[in-house]
BAPAZA-253565 format. One record per residue (C-alpha): residue in one letter; x, y, z. Coordinates in Angstrom, 1 decimal, decimal comma. Example, Ala and Ser with C-alpha at 12.3 -4.5 7.8 and 13.67 -1.06 7.14 Angstrom:
! BAPAZA-253565
rec rest=A X=12,3 Y=-4,5 Z=7,8
rec rest=S X=13,7 Y=-1,1 Z=7,1
! end
This chain:
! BAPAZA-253565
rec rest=X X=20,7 Y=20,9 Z=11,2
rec rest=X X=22,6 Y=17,5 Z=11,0
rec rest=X X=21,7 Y=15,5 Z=8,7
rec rest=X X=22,9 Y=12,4 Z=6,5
rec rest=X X=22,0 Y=12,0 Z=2,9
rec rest=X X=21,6 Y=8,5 Z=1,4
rec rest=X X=21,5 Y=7,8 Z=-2,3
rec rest=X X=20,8 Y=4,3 Z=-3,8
rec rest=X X=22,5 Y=4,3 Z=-7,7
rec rest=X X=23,0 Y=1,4 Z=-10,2
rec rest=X X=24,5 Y=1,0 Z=-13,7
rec rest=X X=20,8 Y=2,8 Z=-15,1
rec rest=X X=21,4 Y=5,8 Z=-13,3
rec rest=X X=24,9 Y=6,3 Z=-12,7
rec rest=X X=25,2 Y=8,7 Z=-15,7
rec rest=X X=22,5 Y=10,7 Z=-14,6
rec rest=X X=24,3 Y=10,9 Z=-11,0
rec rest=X X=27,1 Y=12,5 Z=-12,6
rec rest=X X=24,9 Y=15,5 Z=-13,9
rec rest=X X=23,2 Y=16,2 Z=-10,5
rec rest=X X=25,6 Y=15,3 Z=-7,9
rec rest=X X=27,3 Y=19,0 Z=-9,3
rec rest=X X=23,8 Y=20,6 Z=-8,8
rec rest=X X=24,0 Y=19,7 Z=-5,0
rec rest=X X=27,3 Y=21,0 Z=-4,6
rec rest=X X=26,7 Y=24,2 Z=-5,7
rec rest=X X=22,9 Y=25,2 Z=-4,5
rec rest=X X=23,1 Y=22,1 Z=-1,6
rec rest=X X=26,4 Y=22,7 Z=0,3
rec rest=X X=24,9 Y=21,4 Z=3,7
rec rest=X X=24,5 Y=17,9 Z=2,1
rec rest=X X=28,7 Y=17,7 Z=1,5
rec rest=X X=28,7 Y=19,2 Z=5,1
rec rest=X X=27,3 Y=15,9 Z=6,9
rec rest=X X=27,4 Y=12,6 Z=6,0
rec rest=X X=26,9 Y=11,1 Z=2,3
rec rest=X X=26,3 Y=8,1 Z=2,0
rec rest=X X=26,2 Y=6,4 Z=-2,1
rec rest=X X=24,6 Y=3,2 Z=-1,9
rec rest=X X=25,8 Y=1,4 Z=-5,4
rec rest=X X=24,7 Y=-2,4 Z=-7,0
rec rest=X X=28,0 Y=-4,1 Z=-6,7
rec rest=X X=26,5 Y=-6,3 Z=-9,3
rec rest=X X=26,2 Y=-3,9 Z=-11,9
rec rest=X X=29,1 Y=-1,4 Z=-11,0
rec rest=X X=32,5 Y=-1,3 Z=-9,7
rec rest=X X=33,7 Y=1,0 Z=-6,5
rec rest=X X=35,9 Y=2,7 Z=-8,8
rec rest=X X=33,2 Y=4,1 Z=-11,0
rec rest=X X=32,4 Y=6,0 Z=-8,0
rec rest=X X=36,0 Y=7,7 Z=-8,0
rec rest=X X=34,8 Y=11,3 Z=-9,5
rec rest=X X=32,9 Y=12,0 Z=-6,4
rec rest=X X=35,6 Y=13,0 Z=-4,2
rec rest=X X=35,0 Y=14,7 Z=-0,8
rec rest=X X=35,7 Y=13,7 Z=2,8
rec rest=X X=31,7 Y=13,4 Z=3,7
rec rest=X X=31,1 Y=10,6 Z=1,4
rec rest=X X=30,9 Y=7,3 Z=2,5
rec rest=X X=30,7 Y=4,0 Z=-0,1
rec rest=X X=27,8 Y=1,4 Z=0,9
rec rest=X X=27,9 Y=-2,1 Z=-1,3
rec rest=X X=24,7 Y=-3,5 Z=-1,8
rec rest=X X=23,3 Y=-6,0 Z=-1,1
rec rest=X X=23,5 Y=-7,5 Z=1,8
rec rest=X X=24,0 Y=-11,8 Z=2,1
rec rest=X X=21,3 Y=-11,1 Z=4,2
rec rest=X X=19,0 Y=-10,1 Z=1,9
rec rest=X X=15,9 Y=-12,2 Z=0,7
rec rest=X X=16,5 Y=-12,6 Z=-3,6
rec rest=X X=14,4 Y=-9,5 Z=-4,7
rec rest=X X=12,1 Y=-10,1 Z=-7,8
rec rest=X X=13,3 Y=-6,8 Z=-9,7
rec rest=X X=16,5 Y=-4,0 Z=-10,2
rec rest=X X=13,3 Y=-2,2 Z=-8,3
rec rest=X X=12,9 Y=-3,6 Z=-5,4
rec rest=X X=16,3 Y=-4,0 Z=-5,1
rec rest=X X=17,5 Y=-0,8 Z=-4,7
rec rest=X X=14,6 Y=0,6 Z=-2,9
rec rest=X X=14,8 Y=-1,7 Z=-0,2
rec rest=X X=18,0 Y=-0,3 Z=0,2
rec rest=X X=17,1 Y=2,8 Z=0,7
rec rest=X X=15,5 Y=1,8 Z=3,8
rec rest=X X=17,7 Y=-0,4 Z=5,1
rec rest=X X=21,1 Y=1,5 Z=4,6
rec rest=X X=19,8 Y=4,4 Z=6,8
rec rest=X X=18,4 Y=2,1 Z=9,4
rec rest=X X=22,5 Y=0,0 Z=9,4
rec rest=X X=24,2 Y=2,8 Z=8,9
rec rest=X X=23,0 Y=6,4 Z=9,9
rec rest=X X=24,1 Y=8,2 Z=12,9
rec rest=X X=22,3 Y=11,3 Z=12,7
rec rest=X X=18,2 Y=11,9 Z=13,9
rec rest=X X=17,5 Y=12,2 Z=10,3
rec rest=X X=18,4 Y=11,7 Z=7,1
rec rest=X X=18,3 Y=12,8 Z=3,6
rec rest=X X=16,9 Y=10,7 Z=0,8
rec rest=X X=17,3 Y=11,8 Z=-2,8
rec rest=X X=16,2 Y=10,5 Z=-5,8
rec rest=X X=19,5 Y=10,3 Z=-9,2
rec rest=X X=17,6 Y=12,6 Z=-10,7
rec rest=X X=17,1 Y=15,2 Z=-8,5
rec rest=X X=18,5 Y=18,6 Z=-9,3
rec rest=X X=19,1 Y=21,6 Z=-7,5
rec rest=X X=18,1 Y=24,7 Z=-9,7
rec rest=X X=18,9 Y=27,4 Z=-7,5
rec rest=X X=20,0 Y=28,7 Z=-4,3
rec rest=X X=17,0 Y=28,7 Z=-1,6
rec rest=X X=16,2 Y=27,9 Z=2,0
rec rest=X X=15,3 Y=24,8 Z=1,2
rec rest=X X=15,1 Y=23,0 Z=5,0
rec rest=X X=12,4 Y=24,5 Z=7,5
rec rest=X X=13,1 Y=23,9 Z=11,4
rec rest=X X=9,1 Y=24,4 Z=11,1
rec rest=X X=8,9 Y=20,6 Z=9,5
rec rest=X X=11,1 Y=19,0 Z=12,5
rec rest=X X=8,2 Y=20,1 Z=15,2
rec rest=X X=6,9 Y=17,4 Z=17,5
rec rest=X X=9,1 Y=14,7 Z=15,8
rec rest=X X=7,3 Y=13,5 Z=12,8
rec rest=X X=7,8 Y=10,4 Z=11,0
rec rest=X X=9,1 Y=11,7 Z=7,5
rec rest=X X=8,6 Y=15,2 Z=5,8
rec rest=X X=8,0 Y=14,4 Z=2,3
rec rest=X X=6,4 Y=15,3 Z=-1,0
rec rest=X X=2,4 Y=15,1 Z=-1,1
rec rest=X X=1,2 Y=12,5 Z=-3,9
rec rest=X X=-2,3 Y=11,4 Z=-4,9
rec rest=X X=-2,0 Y=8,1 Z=-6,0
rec rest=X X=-0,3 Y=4,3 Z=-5,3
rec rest=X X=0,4 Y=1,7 Z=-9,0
rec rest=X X=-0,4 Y=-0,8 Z=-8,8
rec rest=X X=-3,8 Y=0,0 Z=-7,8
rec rest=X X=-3,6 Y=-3,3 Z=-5,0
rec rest=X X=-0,6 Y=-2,4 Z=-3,5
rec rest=X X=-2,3 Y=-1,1 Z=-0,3
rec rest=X X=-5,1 Y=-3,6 Z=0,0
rec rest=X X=-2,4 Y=-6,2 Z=-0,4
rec rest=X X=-0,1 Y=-3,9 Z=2,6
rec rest=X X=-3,1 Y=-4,4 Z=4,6
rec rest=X X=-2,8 Y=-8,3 Z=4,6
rec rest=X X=0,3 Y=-8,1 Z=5,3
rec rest=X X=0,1 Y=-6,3 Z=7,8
rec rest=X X=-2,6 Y=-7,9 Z=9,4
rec rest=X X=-0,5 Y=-11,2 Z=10,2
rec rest=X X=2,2 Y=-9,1 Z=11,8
rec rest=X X=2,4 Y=-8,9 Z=15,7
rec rest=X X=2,6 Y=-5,1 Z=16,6
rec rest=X X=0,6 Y=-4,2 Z=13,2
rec rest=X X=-2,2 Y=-5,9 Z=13,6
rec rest=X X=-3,9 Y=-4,6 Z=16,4
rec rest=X X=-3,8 Y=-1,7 Z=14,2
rec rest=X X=-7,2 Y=-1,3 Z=12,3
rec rest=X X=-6,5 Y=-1,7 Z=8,7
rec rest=X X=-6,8 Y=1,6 Z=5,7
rec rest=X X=-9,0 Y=-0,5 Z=3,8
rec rest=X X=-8,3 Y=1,3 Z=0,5
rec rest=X X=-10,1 Y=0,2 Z=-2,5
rec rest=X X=-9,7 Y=1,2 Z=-6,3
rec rest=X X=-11,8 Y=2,0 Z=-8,6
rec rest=X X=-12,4 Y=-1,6 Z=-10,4
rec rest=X X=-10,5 Y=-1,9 Z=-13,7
rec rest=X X=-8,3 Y=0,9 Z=-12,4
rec rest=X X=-4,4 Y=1,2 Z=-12,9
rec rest=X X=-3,8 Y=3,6 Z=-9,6
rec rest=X X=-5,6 Y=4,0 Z=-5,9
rec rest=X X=-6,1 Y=7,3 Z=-5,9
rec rest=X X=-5,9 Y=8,6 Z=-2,3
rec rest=X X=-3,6 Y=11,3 Z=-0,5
rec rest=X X=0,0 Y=9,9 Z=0,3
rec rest=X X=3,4 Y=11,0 Z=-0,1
rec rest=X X=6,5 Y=10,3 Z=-2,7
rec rest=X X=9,9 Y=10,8 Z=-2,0
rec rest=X X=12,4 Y=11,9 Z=-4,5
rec rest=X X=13,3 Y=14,6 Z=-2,0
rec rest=X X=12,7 Y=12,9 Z=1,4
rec rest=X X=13,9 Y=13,6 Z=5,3
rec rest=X X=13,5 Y=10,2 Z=7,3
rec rest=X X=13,1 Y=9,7 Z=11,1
rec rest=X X=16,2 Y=7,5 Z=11,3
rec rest=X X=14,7 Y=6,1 Z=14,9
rec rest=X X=11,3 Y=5,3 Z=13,4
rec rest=X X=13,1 Y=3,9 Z=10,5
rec rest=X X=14,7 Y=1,3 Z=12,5
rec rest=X X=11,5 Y=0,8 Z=14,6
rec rest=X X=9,3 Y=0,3 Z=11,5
rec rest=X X=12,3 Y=-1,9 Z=10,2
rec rest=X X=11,7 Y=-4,3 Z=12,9
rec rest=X X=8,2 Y=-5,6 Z=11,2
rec rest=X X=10,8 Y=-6,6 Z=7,8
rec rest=X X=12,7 Y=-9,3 Z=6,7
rec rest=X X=16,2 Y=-8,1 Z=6,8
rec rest=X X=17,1 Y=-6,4 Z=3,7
rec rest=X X=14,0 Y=-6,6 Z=2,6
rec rest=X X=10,4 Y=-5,1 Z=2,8
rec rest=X X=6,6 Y=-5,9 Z=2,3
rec rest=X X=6,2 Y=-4,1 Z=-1,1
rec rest=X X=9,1 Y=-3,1 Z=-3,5
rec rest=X X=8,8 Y=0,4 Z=-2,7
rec rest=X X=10,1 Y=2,8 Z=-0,4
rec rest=X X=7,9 Y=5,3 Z=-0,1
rec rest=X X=4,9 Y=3,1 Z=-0,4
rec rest=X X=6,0 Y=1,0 Z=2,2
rec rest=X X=6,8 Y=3,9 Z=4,7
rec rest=X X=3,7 Y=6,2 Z=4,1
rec rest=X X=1,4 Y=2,8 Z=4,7
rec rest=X X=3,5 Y=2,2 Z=7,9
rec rest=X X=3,0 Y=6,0 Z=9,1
rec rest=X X=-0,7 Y=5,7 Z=8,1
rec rest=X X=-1,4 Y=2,2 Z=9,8
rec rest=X X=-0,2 Y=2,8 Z=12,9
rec rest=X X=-1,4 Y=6,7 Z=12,8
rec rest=X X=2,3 Y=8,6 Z=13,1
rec rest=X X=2,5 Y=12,0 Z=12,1
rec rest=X X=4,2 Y=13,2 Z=9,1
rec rest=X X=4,6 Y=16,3 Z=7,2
rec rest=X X=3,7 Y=17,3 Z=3,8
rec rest=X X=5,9 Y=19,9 Z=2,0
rec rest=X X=6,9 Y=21,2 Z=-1,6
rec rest=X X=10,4 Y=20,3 Z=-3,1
rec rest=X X=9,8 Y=22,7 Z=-6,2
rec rest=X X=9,4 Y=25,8 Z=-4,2
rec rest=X X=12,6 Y=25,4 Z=-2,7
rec rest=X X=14,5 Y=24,6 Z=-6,2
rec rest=X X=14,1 Y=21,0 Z=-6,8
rec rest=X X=13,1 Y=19,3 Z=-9,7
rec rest=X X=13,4 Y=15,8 Z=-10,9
rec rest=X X=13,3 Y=15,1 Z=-14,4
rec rest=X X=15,8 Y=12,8 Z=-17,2
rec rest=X X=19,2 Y=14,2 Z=-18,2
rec rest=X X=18,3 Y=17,7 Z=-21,1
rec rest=X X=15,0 Y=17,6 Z=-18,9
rec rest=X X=16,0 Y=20,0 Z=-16,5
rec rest=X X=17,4 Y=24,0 Z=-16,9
rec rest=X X=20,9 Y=24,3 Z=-15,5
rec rest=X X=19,7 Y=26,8 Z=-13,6
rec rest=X X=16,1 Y=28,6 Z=-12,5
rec rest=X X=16,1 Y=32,4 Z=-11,5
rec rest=X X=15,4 Y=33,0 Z=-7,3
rec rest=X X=11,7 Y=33,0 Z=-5,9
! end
């Protein structure tokens, strides 16, 4: 399968880059056989901190853009990048998002032609809840004065009152395959650089839901991910 990998990384993370990048290259050899794309904060960090990853299939993406809207945190910063360098600069069907720190434990097959079937919108991690708790009511607004979105009946997701999370079935996506031509479609509804929430996968699972695309559920552990700080993780798990 072709595929390009995008990874959005700032001064916070870069050490723990360093730690898992190695992961990849020893349990994850099809991501250094496609594109590789390293999004970086050229506020925050220099192209040449950048110099210890060296292979042919990586590609260097400054961010941000002029284009760009001010963002309100390091947050929504680099999560809107995570949408937006995939939709300016893939050229694959799909592409890989992975979270700093992501390793790879052990050899598996961790792709499955099965989740590709009939097109979907993303294959992603299943999750149970959104923070804040009104991030979804507030999607729904949004939404709702949006040509294209709005004929679209909204989720009308309501928390608990006094509750920190809206607990309801969604996805996250520290390990993440994106539709790159539903990307850009669902792009079209942003400001450039920008989008309607500062978050990724919150933003994508409500535009998947809204507008009723199908997307597929799977489970990164059982194929030897894990995500956890640096000493969090074993250097290596034993096969399934």
């Amino acid at each position: 399968m072709n595929f390009s990998t995008f990874i959005a990384v700032d001064k916070k993370y870069l050490a723990q880059l360093k730690k898992t990048i190695p992961t990849w290259e020893k349990y994850r050899r099809e991501i250094f056989e496609n594109p590789l794309f390293i999004i970086y904060d050229h506020d925050q960090i220099r192209r040449a901190d950048l110099d210890w990853i060296q292979h042919p299939a990586v590609r260097m993406i400054a961010w941000p853009p002029a284009i760009a809207n001010p963002y309100k945190s390091q947050r929504e910063k680099m999560l809107s990048a995570l949408v937006w360098a995939p939709v300016r600069h893939c050229t694959t069907d799909w592409y890989l998002k992975v979270d700093c720190d992501t390793w790879a434990t052990r050899q598996a097959d961790w792709i499955k032609p099965s989740w590709f079937t009939d097109d979907p919108a993303f294959v992603a991690a299943p999750w149970g809840y959104t923070k804040p708790a009104d991030q979804i009511p507030k999607l729904d607004d949004w939404a709702d004065g949006i040509s294209g979105l709005a004929n679209y009946p909204r989720l009308n997701l309501v928390p608990t009152p006094g509750s920190s999370m809206l607990r309801h079935k969604r996805m996250c996506s520290w390990v993440f395959f994106g539709n790159t031509a539903w990307t850009r479609r669902m792009a079209k509804f942003f400001p450039p650089g920008n989008l309607p929430c500062p978050s990724q996968d919150g933003t994508l699972w409500f535009m998947a839901a809204r507008t009723g695309a199908h997307y597929v559920t799977m489970n990164p552990k059982r194929a030897g991910w894990r995500n956890g700080k640096l000493g969090e993780i074993p250097e290596q798990e034993p096969d399934e």
